[in-house]
Structure formats: structure tokens, C-alpha cells
Gaussian input, Z-matrix of N, CA and C with variables (Angstrom, degrees):
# hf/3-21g

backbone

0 1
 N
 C     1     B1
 C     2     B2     1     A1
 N     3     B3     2     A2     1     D1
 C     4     B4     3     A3     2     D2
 C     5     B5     4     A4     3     D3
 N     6     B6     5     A5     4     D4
 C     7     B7     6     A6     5     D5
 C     8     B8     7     A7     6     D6
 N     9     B9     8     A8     7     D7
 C    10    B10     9     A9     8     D8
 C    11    B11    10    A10     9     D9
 N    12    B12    11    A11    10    D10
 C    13    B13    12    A12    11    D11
 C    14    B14    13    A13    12    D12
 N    15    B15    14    A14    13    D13
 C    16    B16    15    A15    14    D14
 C    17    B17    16    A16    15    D15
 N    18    B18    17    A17    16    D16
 C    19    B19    18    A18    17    D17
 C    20    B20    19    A19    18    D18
 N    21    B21    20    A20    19    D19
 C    22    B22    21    A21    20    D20
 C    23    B23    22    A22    21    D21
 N    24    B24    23    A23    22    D22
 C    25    B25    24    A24    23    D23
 C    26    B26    25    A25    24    D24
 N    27    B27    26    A26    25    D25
 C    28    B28    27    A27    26    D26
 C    29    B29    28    A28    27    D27
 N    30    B30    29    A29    28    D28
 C    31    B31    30    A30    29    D29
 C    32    B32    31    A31    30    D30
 N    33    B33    32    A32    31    D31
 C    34    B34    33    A33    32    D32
 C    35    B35    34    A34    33    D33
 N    36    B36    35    A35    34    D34
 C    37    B37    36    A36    35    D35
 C    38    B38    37    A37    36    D36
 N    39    B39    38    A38    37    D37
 C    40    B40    39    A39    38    D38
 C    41    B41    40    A40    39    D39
 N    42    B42    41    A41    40    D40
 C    43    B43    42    A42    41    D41
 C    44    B44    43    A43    42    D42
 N    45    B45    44    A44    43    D43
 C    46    B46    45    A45    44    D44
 C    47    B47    46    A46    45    D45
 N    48    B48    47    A47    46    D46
 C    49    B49    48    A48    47    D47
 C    50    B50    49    A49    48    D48
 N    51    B51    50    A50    49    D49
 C    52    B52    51    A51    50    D50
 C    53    B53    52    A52    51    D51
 N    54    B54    53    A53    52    D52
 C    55    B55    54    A54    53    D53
 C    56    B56    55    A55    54    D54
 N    57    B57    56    A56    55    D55
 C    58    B58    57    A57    56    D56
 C    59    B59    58    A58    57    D57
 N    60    B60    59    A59    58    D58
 C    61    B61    60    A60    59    D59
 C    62    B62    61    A61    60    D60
 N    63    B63    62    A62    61    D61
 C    64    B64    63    A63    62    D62
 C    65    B65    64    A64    63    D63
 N    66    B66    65    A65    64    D64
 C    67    B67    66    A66    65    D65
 C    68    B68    67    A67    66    D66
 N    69    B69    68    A68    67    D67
 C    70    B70    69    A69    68    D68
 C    71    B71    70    A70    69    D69
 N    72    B72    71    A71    70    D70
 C    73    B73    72    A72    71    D71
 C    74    B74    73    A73    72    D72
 N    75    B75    74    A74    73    D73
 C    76    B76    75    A75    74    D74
 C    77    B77    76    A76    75    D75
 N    78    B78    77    A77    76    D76
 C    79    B79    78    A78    77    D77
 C    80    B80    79    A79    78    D78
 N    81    B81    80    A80    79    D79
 C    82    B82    81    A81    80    D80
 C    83    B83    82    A82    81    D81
 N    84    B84    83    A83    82    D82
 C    85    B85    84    A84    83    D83
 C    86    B86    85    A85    84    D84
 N    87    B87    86    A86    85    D85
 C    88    B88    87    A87    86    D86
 C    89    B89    88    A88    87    D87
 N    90    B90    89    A89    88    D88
 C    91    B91    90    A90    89    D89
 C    92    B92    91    A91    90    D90
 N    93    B93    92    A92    91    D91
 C    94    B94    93    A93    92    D92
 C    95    B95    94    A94    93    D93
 N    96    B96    95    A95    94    D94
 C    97    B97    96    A96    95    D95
 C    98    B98    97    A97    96    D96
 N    99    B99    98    A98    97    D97
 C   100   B100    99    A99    98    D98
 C   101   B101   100   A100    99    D99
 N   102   B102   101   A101   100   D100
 C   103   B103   102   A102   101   D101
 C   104   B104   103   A103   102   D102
 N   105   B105   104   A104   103   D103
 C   106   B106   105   A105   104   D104
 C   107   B107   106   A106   105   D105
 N   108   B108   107   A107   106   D106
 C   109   B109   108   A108   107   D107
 C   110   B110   109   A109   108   D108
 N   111   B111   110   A110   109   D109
 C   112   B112   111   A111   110   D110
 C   113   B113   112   A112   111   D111
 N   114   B114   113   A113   112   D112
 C   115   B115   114   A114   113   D113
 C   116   B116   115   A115   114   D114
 N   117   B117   116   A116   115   D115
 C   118   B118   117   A117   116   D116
 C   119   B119   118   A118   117   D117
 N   120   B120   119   A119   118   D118
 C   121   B121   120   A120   119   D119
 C   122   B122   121   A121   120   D120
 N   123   B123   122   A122   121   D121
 C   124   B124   123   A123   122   D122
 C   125   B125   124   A124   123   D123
 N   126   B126   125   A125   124   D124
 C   127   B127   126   A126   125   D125
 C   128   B128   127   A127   126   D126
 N   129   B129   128   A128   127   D127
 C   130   B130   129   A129   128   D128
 C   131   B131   130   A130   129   D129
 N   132   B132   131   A131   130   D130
 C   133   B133   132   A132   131   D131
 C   134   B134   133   A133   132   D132
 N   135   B135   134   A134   133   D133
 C   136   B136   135   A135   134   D134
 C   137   B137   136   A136   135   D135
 N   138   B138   137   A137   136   D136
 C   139   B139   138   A138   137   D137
 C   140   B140   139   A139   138   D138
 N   141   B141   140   A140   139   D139
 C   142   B142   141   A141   140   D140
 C   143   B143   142   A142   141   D141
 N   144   B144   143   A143   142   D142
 C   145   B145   144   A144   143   D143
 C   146   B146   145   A145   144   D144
 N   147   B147   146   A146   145   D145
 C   148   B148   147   A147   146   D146
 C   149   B149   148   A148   147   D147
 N   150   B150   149   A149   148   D148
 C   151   B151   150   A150   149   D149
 C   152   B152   151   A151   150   D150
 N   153   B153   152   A152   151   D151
 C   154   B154   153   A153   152   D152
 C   155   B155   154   A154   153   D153
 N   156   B156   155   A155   154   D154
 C   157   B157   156   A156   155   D155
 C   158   B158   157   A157   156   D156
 N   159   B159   158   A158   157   D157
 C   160   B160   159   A159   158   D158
 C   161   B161   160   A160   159   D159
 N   162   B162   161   A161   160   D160
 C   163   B163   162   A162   161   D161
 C   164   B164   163   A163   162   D162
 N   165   B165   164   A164   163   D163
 C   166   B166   165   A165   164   D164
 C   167   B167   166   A166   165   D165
 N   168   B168   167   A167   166   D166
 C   169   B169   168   A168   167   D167
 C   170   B170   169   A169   168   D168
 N   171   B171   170   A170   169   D169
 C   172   B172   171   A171   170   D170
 C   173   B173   172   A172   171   D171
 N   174   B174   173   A173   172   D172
 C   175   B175   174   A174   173   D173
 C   176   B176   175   A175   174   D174
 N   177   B177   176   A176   175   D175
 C   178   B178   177   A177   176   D176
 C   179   B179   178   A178   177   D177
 N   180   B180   179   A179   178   D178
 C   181   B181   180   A180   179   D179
 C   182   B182   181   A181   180   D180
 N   183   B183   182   A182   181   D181
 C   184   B184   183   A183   182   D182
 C   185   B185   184   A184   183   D183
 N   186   B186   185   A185   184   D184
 C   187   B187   186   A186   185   D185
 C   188   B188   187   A187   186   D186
 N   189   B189   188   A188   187   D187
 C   190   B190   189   A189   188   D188
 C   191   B191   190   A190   189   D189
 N   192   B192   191   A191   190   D190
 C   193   B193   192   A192   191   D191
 C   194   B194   193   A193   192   D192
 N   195   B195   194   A194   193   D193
 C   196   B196   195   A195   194   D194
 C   197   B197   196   A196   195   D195
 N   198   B198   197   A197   196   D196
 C   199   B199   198   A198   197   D197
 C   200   B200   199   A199   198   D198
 N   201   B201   200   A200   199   D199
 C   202   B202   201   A201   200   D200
 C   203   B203   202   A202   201   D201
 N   204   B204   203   A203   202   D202
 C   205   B205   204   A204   203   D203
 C   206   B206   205   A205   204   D204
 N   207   B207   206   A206   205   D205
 C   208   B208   207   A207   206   D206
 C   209   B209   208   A208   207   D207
 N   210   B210   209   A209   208   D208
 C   211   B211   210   A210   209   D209
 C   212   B212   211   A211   210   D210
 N   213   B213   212   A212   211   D211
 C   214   B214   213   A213   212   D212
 C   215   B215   214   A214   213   D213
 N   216   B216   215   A215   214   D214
 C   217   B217   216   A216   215   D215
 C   218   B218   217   A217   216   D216
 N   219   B219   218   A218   217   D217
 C   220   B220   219   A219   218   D218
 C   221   B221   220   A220   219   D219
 N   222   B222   221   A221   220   D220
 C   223   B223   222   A222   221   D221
 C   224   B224   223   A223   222   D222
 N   225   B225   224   A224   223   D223
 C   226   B226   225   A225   224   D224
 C   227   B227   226   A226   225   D225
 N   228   B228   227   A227   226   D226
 C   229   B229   228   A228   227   D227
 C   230   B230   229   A229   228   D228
 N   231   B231   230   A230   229   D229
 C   232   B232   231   A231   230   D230
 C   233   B233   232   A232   231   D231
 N   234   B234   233   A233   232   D232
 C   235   B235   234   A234   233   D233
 C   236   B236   235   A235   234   D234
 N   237   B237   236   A236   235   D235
 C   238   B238   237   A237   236   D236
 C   239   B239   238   A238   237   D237
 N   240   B240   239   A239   238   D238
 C   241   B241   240   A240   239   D239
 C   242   B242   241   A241   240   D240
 N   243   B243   242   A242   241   D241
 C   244   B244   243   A243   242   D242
 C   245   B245   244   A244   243   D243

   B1=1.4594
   B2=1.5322
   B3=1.5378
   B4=1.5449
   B5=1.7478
   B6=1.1574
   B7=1.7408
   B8=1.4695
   B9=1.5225
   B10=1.4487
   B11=1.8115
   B12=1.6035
   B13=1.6410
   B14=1.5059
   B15=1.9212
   B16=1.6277
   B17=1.5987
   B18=1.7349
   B19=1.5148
   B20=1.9149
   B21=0.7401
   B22=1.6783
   B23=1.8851
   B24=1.1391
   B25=1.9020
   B26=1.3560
   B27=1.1791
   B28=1.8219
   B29=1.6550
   B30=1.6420
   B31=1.3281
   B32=1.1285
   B33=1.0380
   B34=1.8718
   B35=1.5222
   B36=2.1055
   B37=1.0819
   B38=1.8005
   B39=1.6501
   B40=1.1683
   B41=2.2486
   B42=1.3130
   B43=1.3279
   B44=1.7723
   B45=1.5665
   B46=1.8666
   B47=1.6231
   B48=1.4255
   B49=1.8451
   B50=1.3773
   B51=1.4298
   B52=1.8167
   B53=1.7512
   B54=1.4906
   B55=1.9324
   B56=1.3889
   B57=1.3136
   B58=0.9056
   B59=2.3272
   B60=1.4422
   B61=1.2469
   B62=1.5242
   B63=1.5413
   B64=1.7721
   B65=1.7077
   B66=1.5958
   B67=1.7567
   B68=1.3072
   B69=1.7314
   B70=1.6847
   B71=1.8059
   B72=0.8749
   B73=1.5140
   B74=1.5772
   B75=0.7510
   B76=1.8313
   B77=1.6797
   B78=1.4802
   B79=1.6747
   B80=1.7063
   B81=2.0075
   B82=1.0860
   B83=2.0714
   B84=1.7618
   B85=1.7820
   B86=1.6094
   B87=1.5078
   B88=1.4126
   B89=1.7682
   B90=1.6150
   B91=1.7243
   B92=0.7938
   B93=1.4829
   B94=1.5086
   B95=1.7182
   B96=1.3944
   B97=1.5169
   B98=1.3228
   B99=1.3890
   B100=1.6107
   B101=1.6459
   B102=1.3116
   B103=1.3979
   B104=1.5809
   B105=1.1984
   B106=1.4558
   B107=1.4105
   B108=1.6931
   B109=1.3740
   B110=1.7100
   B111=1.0203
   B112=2.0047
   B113=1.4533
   B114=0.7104
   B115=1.6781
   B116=1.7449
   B117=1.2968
   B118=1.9053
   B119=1.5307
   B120=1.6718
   B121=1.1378
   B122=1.3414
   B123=1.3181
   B124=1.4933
   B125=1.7291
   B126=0.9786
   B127=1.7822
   B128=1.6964
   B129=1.5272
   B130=0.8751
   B131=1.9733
   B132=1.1348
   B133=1.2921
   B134=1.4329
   B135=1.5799
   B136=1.1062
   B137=1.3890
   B138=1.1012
   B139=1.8485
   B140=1.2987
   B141=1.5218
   B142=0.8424
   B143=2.0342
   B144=1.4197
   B145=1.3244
   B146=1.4478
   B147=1.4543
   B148=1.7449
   B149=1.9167
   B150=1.0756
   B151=1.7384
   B152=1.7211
   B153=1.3872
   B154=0.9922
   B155=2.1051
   B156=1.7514
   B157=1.3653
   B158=1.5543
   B159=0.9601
   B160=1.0339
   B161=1.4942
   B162=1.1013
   B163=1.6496
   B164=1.3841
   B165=1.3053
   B166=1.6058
   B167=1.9120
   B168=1.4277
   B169=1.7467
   B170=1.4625
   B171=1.5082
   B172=1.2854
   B173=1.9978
   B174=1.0574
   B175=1.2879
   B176=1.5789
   B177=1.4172
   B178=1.6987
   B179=1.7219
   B180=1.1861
   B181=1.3169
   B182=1.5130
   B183=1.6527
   B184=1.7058
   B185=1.3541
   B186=1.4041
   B187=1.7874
   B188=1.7016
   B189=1.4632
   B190=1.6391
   B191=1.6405
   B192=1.5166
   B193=1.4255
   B194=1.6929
   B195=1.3911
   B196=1.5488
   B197=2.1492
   B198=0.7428
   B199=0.9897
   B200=1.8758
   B201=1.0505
   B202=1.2985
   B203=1.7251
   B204=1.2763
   B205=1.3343
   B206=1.3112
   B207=1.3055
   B208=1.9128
   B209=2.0498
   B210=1.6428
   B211=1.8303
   B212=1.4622
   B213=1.7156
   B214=1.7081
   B215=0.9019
   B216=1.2424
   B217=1.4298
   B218=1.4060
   B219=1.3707
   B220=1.6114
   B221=1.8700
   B222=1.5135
   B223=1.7817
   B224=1.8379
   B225=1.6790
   B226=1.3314
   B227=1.7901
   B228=1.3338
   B229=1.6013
   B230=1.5300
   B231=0.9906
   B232=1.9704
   B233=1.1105
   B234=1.1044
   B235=1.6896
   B236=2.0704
   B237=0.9648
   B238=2.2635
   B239=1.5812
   B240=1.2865
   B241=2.0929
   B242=1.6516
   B243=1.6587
   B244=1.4862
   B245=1.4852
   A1=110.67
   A2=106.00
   A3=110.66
   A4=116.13
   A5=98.84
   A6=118.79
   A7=148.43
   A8=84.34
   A9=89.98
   A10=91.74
   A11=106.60
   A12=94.89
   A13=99.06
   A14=90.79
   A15=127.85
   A16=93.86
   A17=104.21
   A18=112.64
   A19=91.82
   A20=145.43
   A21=157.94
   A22=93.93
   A23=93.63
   A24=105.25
   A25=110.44
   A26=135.71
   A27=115.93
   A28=128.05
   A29=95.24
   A30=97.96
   A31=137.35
   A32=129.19
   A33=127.92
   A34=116.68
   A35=112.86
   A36=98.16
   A37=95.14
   A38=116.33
   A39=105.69
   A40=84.69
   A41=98.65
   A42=88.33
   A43=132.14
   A44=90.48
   A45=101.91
   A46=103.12
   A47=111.73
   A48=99.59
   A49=89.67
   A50=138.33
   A51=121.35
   A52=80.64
   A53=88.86
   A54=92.82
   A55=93.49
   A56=130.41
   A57=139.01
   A58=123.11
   A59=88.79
   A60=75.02
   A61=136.75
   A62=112.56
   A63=125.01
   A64=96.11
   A65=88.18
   A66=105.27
   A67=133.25
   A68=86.47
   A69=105.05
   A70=97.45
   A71=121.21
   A72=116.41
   A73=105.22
   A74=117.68
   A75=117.05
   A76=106.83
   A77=114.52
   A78=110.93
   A79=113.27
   A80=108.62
   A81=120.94
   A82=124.84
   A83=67.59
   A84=88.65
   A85=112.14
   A86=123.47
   A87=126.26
   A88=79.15
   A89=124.44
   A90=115.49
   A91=117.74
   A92=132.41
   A93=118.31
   A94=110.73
   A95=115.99
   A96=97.78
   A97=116.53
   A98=134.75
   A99=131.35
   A100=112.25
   A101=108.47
   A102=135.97
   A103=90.91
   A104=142.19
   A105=149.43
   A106=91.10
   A107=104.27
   A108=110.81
   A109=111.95
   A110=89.30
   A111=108.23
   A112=99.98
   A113=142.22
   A114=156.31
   A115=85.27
   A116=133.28
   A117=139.86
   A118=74.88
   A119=130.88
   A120=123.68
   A121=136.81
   A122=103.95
   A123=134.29
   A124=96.76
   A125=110.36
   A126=108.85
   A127=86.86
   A128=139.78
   A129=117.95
   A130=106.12
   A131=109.32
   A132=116.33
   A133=120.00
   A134=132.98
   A135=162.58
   A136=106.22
   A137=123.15
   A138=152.40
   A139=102.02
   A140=139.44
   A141=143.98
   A142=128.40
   A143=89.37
   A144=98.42
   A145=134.64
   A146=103.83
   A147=132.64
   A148=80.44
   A149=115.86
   A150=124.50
   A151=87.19
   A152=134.32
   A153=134.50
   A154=111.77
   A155=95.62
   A156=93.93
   A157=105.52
   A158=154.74
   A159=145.21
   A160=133.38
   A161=111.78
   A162=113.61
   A163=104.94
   A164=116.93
   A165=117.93
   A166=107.62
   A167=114.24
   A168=97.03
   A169=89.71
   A170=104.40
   A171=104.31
   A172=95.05
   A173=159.58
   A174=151.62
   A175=112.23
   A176=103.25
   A177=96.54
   A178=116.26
   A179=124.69
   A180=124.25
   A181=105.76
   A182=115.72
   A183=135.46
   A184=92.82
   A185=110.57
   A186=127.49
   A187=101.98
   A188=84.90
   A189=91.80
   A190=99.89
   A191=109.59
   A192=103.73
   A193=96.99
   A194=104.36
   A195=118.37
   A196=102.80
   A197=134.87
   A198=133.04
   A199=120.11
   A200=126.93
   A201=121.23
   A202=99.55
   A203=96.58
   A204=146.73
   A205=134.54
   A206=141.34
   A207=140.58
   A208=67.93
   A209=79.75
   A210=111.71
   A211=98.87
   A212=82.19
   A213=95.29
   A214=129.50
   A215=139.00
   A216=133.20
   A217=145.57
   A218=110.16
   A219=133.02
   A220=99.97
   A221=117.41
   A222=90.28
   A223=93.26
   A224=86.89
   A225=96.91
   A226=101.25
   A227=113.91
   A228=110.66
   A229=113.13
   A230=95.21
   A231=109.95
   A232=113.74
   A233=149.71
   A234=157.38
   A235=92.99
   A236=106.48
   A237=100.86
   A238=80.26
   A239=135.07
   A240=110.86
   A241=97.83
   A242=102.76
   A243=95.31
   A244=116.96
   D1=-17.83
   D2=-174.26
   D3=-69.28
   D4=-36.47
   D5=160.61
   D6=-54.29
   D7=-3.98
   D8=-156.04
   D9=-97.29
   D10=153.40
   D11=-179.82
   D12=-63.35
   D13=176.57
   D14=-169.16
   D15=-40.40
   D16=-69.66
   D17=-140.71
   D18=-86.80
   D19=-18.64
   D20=158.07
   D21=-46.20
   D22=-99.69
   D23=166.80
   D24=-27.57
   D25=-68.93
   D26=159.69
   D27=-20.55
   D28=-71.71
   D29=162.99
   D30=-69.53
   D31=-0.04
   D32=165.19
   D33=-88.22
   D34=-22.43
   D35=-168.02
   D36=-103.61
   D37=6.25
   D38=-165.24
   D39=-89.32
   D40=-30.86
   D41=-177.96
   D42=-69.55
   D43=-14.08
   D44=177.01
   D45=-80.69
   D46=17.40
   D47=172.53
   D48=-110.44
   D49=-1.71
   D50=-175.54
   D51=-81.96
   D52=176.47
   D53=-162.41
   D54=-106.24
   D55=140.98
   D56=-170.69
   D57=86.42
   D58=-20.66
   D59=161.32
   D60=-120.01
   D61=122.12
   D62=-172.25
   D63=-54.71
   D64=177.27
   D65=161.82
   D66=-43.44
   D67=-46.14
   D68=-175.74
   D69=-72.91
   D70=-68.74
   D71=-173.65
   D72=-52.77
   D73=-39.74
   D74=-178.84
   D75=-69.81
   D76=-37.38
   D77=170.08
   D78=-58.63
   D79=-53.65
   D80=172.77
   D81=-21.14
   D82=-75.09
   D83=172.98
   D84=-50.84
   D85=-60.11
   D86=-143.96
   D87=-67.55
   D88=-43.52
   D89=179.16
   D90=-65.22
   D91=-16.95
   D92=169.20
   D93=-78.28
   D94=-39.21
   D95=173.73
   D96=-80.66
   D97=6.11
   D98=134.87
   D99=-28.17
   D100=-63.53
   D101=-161.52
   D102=-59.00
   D103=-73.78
   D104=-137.52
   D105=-61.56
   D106=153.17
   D107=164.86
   D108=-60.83
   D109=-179.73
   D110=178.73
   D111=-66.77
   D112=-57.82
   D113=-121.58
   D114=-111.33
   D115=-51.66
   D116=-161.30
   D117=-76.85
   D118=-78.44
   D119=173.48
   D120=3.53
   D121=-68.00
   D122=-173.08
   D123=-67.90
   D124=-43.67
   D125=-148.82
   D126=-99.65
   D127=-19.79
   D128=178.52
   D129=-84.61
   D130=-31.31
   D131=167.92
   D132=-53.61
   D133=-27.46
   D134=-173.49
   D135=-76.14
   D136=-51.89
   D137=177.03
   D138=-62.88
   D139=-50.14
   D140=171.08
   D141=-51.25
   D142=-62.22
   D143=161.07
   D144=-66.45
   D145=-18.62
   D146=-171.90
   D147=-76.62
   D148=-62.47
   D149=-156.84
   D150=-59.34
   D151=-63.21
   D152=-155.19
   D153=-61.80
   D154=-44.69
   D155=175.19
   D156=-96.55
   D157=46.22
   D158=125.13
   D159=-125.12
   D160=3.75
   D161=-178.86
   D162=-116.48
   D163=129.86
   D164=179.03
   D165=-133.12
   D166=174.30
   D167=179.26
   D168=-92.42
   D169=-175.94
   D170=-156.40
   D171=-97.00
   D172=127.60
   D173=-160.61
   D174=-78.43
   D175=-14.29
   D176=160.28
   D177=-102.13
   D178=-33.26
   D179=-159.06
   D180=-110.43
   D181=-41.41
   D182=164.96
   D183=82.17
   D184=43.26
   D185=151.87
   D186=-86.23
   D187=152.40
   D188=-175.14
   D189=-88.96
   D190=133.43
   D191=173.75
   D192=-155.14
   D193=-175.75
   D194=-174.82
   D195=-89.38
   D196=1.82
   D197=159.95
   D198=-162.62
   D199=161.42
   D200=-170.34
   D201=-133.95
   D202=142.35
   D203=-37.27
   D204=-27.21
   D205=122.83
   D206=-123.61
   D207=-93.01
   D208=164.05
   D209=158.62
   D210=-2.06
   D211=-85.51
   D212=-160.86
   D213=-67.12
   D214=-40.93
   D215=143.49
   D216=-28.16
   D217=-41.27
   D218=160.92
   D219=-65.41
   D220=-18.90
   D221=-166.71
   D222=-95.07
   D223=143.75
   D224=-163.73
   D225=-85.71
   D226=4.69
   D227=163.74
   D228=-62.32
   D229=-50.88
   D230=174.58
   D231=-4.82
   D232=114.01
   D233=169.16
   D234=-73.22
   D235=99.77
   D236=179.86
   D237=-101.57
   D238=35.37
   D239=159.25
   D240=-98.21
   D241=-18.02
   D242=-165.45
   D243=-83.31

């Protein structure tokens, strides 16, 4: 792992903190997005940051939604005794 370039070695060790993935799967992965065009690259990198600024839990229910309090919670039909 000591070998591997700068920006490769970033990405393998930033990927061994998601849960479930080792070295080997984190080397796997970081070589497969070697592989991707520029553009799949770009847009999967894009997805990432897209998930981070726009999805939050919801602060009453801690459903994942695009704003909080989510849909359902914000509609004031909602019965909240049940």
C-alpha cells in the first residue's frame, strides 16, 4: 500500500473508513475508477457531493429526505397523536 501513488493512496485509505470496505476492496474500487472515462468519473464524483449537499435526516422522524422536516412530516394533514 506504501507504493501506491499520492492521489491512488488517498483514495484507498479514504475508502477503508466506509464500513465494510478492507484494503483489498478499497485498492479494487479506487482501480476501477482509474478505469472509468473522464466524464463517468466526473459525474460519479458529482453524486457524491450532490448526496452530501442535499440529503439530510429528517429532524423529527431521521428519514432521509431533501429538506427537514421530510414531506411527511411538514404536511399539516398528518395526524402526529398516532
Amino acid at each position: 500500500m506504501d507504493k501506491l501513488p499520492g492521489p491512488l493512496k488517498d483514495v484507498v485509505e479514504r475508502l477503508t473508513r466506509l464500513p465494510g470496505i478492507g484494503p483489498k476492496s478499497a485498492l479494487r474500487i479506487g482501480l476501477h475508477l482509474l478505469k472509468l472515462p473522464q466524464d463517468s468519473a466526473q459525474d460519479f464524483g458529482r453524486s457524491i457531493i450532490e448526496l452530501r449537499e442535499k440529503l439530510c435526516l429528517c429532524e423529527e422522524c431521521a428519514s432521509l429526505a431533501e429538506t427537514s422536516p421530510c414531506p411527511l412530516c411538514a404536511d399539516p394533514a398528518r395526524h402526529r397523536d398516532q
